[in-house]
C-alpha positions in Angstrom: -11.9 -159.8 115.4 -8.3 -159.4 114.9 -6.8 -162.0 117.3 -7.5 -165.7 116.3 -7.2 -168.5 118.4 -3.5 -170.2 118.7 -5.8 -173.8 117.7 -7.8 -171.9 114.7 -4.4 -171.0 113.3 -2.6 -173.8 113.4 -5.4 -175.9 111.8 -5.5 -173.5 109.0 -2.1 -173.9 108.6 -2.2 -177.6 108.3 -5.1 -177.9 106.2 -3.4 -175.2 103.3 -0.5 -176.8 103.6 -2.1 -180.6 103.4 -4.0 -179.6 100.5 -1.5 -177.1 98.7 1.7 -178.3 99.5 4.0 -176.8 97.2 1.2 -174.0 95.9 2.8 -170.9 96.7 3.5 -170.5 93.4 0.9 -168.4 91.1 -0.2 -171.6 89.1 -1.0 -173.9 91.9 -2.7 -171.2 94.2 -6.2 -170.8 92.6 -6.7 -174.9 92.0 -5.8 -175.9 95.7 -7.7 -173.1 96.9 -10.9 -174.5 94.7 -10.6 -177.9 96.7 -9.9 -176.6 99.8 -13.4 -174.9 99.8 -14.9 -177.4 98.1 -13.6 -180.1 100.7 -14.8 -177.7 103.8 -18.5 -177.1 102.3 -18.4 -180.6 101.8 -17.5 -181.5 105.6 -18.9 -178.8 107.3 -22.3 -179.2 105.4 -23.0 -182.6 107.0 -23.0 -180.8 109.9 -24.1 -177.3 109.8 -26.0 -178.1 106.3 -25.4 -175.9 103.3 -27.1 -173.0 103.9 -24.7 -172.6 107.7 -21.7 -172.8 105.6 -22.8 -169.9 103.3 -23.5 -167.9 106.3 -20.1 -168.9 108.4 -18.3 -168.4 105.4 -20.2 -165.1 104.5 -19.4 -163.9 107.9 -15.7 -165.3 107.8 -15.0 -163.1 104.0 -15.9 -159.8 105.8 -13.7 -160.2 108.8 -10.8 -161.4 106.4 -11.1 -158.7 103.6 -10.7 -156.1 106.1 -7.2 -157.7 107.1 -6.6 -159.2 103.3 -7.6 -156.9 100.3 -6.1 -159.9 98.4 -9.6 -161.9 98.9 -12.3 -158.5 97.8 -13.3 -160.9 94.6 -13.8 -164.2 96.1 -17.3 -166.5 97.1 -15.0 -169.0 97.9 -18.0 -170.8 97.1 -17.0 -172.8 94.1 -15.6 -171.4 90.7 -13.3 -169.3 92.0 -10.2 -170.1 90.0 -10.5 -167.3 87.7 -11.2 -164.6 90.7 -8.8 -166.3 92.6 -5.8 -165.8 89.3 -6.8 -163.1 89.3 -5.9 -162.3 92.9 -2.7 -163.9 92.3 -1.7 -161.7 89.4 -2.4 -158.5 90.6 -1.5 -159.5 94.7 0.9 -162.4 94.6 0.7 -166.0 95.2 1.8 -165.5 99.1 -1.1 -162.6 100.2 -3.7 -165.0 98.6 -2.2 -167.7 100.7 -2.2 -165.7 103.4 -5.6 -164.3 103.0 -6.6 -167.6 102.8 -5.7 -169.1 105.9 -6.7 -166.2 108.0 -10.5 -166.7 106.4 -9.9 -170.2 107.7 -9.0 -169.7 111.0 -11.6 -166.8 110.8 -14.7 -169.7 109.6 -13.2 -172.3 112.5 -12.9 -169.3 115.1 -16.7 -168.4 114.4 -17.7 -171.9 114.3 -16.0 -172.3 117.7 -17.8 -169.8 119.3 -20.9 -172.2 118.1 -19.8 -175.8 119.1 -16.5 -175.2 120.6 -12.8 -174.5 119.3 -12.2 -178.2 119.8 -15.2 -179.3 118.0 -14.7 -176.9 115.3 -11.2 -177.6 114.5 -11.9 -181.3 115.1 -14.3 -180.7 112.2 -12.3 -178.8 109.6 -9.3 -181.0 110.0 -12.0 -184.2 109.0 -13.6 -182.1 106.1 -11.2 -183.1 103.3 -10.5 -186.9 104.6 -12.0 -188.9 102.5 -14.7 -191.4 104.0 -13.8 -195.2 103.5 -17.4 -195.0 101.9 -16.8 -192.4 99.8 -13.5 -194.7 98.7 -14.3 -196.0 95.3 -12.2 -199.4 94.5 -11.2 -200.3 90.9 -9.8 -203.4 91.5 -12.2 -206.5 91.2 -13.7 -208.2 94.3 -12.9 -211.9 94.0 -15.2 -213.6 90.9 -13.7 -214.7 87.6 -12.5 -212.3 84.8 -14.1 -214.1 81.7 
């Protein structure tokens, strides 16, 4: 599975680069890779549960490490960061990156073949926006301070 859809792609590319931002160097690397996986088993687990993300993504790491040697230490599952420095320090802040957003647009081009590239990418781009309940408030709601 070598070619990836144009629409797979680009959504991995706009989900790193919403959640890394300036994280191509070694330092930021490892932490925004941490949320970004723990913002897509998050999403995708309301709808494909847990134990569908561990497969999709299971599936997703072997088609990627054969193209990015950079990921061969990885779950991606949570508690990465020291793997993932790791990774950094012995392949470089921009393979990781790279390996990372090909297993992206690997797990939404699998997930497509599922529910549809639409659908899929649809759902990836939702996983790491916060829902308004999920939006906790520290201000105070009207009443009296004392």
């Amino acid at each position: 599975m070598t070619s990836r859809s144009p629409a797979a792609a680009d959504a991995a590319r706009r989900l790193w680069a919403r959640i890394a931002g300036d994280a191509g160097v070694a330092v930021g690397v490892p932490a925004s890779a941490e949320r970004m996986f723990v913002e897509l088993r998050v999403g995708l687990g309301r709808w494909i549960g847990a134990e569908g993300y561990r497969v999709l993504l299971g599936r997703a790491l072997i088609v990627a490490r054969a193209e990015h040697p950079a990921l061969g230490g990885l779950s991606c599952l949570g508690g990465d960061q020291p793997a993932t420095t790791a990774a950094v320090q012995a392949h470089g802040a921009g393979a990781v990156s790279a390996g990372l957003g090909t297993l992206v647009a690997v797990l939404i081009d699998l997930l497509g073949n599922i529910i549809g590239e639409d659908m899929a990418v649809h759902l990836v781009e939702q996983a790491g926006i916060p829902n308004q309940r999920e939006i906790v408030s520290t201000g105070k709601k009207g009443g009296r301070d004392g």
